[in-house]
C-alpha positions as CSV (number, residue, x, y, z in Angstrom):
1,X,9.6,-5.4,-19.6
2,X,10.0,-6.1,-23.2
3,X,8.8,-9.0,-25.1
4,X,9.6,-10.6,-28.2
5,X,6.8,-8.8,-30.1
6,X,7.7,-5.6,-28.6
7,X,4.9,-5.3,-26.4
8,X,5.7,-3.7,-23.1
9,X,4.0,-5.3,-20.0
10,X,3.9,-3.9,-16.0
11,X,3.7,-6.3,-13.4
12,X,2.2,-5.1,-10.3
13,X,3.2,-6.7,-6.8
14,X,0.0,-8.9,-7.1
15,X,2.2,-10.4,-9.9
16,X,-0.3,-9.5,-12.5
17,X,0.7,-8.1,-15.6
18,X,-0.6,-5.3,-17.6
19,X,-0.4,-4.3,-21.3
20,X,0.9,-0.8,-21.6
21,X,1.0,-0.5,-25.5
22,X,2.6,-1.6,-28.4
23,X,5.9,-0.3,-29.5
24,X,7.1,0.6,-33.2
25,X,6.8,-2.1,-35.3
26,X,10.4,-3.7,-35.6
27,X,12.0,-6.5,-34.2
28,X,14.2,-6.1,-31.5
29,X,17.7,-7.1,-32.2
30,X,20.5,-8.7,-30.2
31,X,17.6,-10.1,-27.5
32,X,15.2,-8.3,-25.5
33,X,17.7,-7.9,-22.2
34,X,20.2,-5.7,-23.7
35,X,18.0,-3.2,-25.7
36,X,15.6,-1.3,-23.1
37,X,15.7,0.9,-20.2
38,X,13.5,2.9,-18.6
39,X,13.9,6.5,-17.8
40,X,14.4,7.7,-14.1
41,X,11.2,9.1,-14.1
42,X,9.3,6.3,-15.7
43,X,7.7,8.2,-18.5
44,X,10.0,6.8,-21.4
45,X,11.7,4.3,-22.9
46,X,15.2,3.6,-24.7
47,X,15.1,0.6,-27.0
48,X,17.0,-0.7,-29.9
49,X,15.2,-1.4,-32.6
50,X,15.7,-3.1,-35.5
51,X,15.6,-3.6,-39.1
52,X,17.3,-5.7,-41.6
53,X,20.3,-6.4,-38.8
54,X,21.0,-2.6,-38.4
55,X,20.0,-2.2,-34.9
56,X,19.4,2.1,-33.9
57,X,18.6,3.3,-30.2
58,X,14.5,4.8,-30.1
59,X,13.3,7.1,-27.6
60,X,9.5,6.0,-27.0
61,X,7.3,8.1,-25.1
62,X,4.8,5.9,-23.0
63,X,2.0,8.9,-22.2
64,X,1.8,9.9,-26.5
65,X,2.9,6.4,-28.0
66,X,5.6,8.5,-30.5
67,X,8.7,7.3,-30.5
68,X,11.8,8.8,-32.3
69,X,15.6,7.4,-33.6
70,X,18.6,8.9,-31.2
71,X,21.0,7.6,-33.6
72,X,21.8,6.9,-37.4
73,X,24.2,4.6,-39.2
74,X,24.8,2.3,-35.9
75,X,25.7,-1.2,-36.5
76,X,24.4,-2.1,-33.6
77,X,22.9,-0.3,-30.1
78,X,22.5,-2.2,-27.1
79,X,23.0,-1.9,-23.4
80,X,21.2,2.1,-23.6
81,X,20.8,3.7,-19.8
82,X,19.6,7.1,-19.1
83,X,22.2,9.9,-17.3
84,X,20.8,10.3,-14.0
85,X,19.4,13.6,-14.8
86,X,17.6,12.2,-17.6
87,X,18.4,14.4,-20.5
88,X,21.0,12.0,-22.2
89,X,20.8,8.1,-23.2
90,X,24.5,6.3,-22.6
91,X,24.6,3.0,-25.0
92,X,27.3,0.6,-26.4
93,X,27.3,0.8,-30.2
94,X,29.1,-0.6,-33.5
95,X,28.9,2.2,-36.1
96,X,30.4,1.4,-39.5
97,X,33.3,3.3,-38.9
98,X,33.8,3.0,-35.0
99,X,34.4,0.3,-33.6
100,X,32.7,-1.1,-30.3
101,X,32.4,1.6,-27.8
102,X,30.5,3.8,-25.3
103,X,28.8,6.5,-26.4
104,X,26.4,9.2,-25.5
105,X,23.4,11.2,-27.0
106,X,21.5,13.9,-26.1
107,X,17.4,12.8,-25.9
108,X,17.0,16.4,-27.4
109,X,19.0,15.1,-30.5
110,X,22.2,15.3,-32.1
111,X,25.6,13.3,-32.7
112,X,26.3,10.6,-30.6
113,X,29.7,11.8,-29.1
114,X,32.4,8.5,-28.3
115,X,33.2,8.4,-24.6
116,X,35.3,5.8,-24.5
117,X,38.9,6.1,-26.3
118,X,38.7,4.0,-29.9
119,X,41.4,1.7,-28.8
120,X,39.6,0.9,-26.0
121,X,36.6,-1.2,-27.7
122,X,34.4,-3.7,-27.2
123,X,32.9,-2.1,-23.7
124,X,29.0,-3.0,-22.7
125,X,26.7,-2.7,-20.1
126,X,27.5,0.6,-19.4
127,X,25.9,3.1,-17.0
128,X,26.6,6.3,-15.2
129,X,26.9,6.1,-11.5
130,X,23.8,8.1,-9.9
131,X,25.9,10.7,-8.0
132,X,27.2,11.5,-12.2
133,X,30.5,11.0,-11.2
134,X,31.6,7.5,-12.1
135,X,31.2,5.4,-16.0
136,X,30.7,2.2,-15.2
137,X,31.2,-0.9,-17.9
138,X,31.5,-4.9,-18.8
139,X,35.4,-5.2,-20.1
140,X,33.8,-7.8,-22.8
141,X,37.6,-8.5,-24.0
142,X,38.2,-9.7,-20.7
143,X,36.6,-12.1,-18.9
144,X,33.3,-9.6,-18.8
145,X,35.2,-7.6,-16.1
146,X,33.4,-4.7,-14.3
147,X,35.6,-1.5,-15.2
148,X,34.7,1.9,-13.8
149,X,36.3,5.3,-14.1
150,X,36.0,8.4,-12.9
151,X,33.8,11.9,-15.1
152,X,35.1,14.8,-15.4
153,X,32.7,18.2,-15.2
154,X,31.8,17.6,-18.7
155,X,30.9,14.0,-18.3
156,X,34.1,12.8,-20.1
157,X,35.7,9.9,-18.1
158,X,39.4,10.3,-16.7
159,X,41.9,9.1,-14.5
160,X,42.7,5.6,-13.5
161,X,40.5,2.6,-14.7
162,X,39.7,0.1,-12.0
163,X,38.2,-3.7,-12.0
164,X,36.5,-5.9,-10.4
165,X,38.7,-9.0,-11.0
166,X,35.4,-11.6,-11.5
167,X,33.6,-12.2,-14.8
168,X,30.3,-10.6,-14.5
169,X,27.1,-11.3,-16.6
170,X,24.3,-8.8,-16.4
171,X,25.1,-5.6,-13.4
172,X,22.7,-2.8,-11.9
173,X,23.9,-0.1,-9.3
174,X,21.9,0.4,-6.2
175,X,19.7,4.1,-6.7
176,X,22.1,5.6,-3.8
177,X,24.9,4.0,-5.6
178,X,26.0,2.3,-2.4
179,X,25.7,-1.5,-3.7
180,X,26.6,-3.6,-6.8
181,X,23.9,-6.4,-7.6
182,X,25.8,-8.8,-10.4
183,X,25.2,-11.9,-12.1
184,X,27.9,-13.6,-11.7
185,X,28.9,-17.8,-12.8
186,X,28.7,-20.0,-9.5
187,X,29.3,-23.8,-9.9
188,X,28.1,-23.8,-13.6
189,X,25.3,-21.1,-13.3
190,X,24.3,-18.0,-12.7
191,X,23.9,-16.6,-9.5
192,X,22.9,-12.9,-8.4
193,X,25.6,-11.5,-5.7
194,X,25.5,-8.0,-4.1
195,X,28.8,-6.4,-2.6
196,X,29.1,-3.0,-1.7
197,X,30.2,-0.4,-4.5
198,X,33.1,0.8,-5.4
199,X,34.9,-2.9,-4.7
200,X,37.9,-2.1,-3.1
201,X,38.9,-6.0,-2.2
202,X,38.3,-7.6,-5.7
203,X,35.3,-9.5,-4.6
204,X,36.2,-11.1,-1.1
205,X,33.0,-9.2,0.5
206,X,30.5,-11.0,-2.5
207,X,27.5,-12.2,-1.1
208,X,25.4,-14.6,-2.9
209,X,21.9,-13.8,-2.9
210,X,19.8,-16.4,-5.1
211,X,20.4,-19.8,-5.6
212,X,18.4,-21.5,-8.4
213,X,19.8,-20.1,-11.5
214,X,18.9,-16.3,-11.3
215,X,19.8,-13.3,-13.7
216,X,19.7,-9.6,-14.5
217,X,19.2,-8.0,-11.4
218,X,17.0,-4.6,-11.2
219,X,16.4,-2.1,-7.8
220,X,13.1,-0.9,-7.1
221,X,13.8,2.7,-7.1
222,X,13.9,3.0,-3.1
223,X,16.4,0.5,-3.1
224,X,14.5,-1.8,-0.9
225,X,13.9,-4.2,-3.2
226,X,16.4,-6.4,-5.3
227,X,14.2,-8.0,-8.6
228,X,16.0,-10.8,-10.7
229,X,14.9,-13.1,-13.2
230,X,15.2,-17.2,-12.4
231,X,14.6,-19.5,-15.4
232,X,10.9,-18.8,-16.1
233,X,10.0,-16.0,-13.4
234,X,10.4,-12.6,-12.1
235,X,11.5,-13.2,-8.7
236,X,12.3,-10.2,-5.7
237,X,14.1,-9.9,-2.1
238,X,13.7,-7.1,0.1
239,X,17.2,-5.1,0.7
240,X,18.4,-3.2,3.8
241,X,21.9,-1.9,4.5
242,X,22.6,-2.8,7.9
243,X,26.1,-0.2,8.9
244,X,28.9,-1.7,6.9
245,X,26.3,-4.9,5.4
246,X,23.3,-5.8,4.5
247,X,20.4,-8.1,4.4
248,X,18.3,-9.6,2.1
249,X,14.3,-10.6,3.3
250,X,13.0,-14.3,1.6
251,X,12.7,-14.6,-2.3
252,X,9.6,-14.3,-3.3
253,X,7.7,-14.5,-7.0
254,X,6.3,-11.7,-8.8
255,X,5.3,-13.4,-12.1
256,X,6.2,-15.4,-15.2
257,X,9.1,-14.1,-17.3
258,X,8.4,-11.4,-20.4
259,X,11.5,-10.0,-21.1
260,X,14.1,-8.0,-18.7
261,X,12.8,-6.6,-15.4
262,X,13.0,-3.3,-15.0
263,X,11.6,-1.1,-12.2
């Protein structure tokens, strides 16, 4: 997790955290929930990281404590995922002369090539599924509705673009790519639901999973545990898919609140 002073803290199952360094020193921009990911193997970091409201996307390594920019000239950078091969960062960015849209960078370096078309702005949240062949992102310009869309063999998307016809705050794909954990508004609040993925009945099978306000849900990479965070604390549920369902075990808390969980 990330806090504001860009400190970045595990929290083992005893709920006890534990310093793992310091990052550069910038100020995180556009909040601590939409500027870090960790990479499949857990050895780095994306982050945006900021300076004088020009936020850029960082690559930090958590084994040397060196951290280098992916990107240049970038308004803004938030919402960065890793590929699931781990050798690109995917991230939703304002550049000066593009507008908001989904692009992608090689860790290695380089150009950050658009994915999405230009007229097409104003996506976030986006992520590539863990099979590689689906882009999935938050339709911000409407209603924050999930949009995914098939890759072609170079990673480009194509074809049709589908929805999920339910605003949607905050999304992460199960690691088999089986099940969609969203936060999504219930009576007034947020709620974390989990349906199976791709939707194919625009959110008639939704099951709510928390009840007291919860938010930004991560999978344990197993996928047999759902984290979330409620108000103040880091909360979990065990997961199993049960044939066409699935079941969730008692919520239980894993500690106070940082910044974003992410396992």
């Amino acid at each position: 997790m990330c806090s504001s002073d860009l400190e970045l803290t595990w929290i083992g199952r005893d709920g006890l955290p534990a310093t793992a360094g310091a990052l550069p020193l910038k100020a995180a921009y556009y909040g601590s929930d939409r500027v870090f990911a960790l990479s499949p193997d857990g050895k780095q970091v994306l982050i945006g990281l900021a300076e004088a409201q020009v936020a850029e996307l960082w690559l930090y390594d958590l084994a040397t404590k060196n951290a280098r920019p992916l990107t240049t000239g970038a308004g803004q950078a938030v919402y960065p995922s890793f590929t699931p091969d781990g050798r690109h960062a995917v991230f939703s960015a304002l550049f000066k002369t593009r507008p908001w849209n989904i692009f992608r960078v090689p860790l290695s370096g380089g150009e950050p090539e658009q994915l999405t078309d230009p007229a097409d702005s104003y996506r976030l949240e986006s992520a590539i599924t863990p099979d590689g062949r689906t882009l999935q992102d938050v339709d911000a310009t409407n209603e924050g509705r999930l949009r995914w869309r098939p890759l072609d063999a170079n990673g480009k998307p194509t074809g049709q673009v589908q929805f999920l016809n339910a605003p949607i705050d905050g999304v992460a794909l199960s690691p088999d790519g089986k099940w969609l954990a969203a936060s999504m508004l219930d009576n007034g609040r947020n709620e974390v639901f989990v349906r199976a993925f791709p939707p194919t009945d625009n959110g008639a099978s939704l099951r709510r999973v928390t009840s007291a306000g919860c938010g930004y849900p991560a999978w344990m990479p197993s996928g047999k545990q759902l984290y979330f965070r409620c108000g103040a604390k880091i909360r979990a549920a065990s997961f199993s898919a049960k044939g066409s369902g699935f079941e969730t075990g008692p919520i239980t808390d894993i500690g106070d609140e940082i910044g974003r969980a992410h396992v």
